[in-house]
N, C-alpha and C positions, 0 to 999 in steps of 0.2 A: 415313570422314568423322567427324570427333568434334563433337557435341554440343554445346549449348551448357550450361553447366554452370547447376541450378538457383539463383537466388541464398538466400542465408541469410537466414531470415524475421528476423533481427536486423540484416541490410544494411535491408533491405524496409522494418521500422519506425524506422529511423533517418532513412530519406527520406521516411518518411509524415511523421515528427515534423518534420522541415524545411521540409516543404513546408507543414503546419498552424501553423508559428510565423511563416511569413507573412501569414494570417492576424489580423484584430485579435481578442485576446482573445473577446471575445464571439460569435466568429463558430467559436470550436472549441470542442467539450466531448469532455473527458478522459475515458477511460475502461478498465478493463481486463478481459479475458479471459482465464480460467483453464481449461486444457483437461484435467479430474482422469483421462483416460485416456492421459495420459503421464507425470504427476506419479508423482513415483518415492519421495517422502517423504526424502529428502537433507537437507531442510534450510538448503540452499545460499543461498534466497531469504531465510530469518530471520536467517543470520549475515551476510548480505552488508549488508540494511538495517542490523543491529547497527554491522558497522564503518560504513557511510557514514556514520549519522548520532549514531554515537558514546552510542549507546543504554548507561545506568547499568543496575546490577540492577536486576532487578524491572517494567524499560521494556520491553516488547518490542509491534512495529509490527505485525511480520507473523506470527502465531501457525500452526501448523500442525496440526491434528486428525487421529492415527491411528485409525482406524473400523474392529474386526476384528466379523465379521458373518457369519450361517451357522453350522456344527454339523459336529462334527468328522465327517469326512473333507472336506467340501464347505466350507471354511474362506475368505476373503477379507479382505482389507485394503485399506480406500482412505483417499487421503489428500486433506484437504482444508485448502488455506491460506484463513486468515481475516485481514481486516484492514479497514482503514475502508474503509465502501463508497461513501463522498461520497454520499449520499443528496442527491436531490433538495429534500426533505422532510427534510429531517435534524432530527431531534428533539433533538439537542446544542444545535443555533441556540437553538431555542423556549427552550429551560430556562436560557438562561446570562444572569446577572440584569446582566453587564458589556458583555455583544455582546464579548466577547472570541473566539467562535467564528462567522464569518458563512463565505456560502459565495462565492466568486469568480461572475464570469462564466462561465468556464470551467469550470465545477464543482467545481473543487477547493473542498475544508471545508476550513480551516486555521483555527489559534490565533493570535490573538496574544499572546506570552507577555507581553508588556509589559502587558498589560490583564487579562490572567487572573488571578484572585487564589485559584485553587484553590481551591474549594469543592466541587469534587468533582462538582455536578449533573449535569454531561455523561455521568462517565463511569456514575452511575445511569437514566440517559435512554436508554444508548446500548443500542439489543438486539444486538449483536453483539457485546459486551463489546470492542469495540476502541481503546479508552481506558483509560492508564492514567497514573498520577501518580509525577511525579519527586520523589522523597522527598532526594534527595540523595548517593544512596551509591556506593560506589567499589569495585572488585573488588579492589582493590590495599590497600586500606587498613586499616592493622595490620599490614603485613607488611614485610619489610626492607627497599624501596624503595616507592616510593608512584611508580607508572607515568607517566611525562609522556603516554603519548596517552591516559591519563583524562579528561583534561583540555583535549586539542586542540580547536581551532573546531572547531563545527559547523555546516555551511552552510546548516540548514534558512532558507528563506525569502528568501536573499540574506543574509541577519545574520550575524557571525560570532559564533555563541552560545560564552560561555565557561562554564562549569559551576563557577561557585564559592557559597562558604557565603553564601545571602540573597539573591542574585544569580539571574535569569530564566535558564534555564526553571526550576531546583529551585522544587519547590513549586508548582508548575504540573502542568497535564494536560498529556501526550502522546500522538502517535496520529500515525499513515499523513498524508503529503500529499502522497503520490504524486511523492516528492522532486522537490519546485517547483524546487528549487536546479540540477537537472541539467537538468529538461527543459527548462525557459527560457535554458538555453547551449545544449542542442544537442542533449544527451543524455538518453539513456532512461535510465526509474527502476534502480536496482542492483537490484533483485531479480529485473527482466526480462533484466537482460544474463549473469546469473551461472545464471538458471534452466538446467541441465542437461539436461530433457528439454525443452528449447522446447516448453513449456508453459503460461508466460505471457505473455498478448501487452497492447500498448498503445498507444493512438492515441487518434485527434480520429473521434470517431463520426461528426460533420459530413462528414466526409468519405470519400465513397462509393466513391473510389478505395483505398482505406487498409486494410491487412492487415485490423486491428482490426475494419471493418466488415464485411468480405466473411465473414471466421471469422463473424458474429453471423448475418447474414443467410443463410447454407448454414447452418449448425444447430440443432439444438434446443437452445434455450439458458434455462437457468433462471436464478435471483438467490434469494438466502437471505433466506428468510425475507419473500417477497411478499405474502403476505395484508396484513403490515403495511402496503401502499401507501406506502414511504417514497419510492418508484422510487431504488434505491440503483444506485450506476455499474459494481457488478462484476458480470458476468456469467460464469458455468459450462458448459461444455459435460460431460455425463456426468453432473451431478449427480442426476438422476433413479434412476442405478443405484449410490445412495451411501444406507445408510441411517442417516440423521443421528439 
């Protein structure tokens, strides 16, 4: 008699996400889980947000820390992804003299590029270092063709941001927002769908049914950098056996 096959914890939070965008905004908070005892250090999740959201030099959302720890024979390596943690408390808010950075219902932080005027404060505010500034530049440029998808929309926020000289976001902060753009259609962030060791999970914490919470609630689960009290949205499982 054959079994019934388990479903893929990527079918799993695709119906968690559909069933919490039924929900009014305010009644789901966003959140994600990083499980650093599968995380394989790939990579996968920083170049997948690169192409999503069309990330210049120098931008990057989802940073990735190789940790090698111990003496040789007895050697280890762990890896841990860093990126905004939407803090509760998000110290980006407090310092930004424009309110160009407020935090949703939902939890998500996001920018407004149209109101930011790059002064930089957030990304000195922010202890995660997960801020950084679009200066303008282009991988392609100086070289025998100047790449048309340098320059392709980018859907953060529902906006289709073009990247030209003077023109928003250049010259603005960037950072993680949990590409607002996909999950408000239907879909999970690209760094969840492309993770290799299904190792990162995400969902509506609100919801007790929902991969996202049941992972938080079976584990011991820590967050970076908590003394701070910021209650930031990312959570780790294993992080206790990582020495940061």
């Amino acid at each position: 008699m054959l079994t019934e096959t388990k479903k893929d914890v990527l079918l799993r939070m695709q119906e968690d996400l559909k069933r919490a965008l039924n929900k009014p905004r305010e009644k789901r908070k966003w959140v994600m889980g990083i499980d650093l005892r599968k995380c394989i250090g790939c990579y996968a999740c920083t170049i997948a947000c690169k192409a999503e959201n069309v990330l210049p030099p120098g931008v990057v959302y989802r940073r990735l820390l190789d940790i090698e720890s111990g003496k040789y024979p007895n050697v280890k390596r762990d890896f841990v992804p860093v990126l905004c943690n939407h803090c509760e408390k998000a110290p980006c808010v407090k310092v930004c003299p424009v309110k160009a950075t407020t935090i949703r219902e939902d939890g998500i932080v996001d920018i407004d590029y149209e109101v930011c005027i790059g002064c930089r404060a957030c990304l000195t505010a922010c202890p995660y270092g997960a801020r950084t500034s679009d200066f303008g530049q282009f991988y392609t440029l100086n070289t025998p063709k100047f790449q048309d998808y340098e320059t392709r929309p980018s859907f953060e926020y529902k906006k289709r941001w073009l990247r030209k000289k003077g023109k928003s976001p250049i010259g603005n902060a960037r950072k993680c927002h949990f590409c607002i753009h996909r999950i408000e259609s239907g879909l999970l962030p690209a760094c969840v769908i492309t993770c290799i060791g299904r190792a990162t999970y995400f969902g509506d914490k609100e919801d007790s049914k929902s991969l996202v919470a049941e992972l938080l609630s079976k584990h011991k689960v820590k967050r970076l950098k908590e003394e701070l009290k910021l209650e930031p949205r990312v959570y780790y499982i294993g992080l206790e056996e990582v020495q940061l």
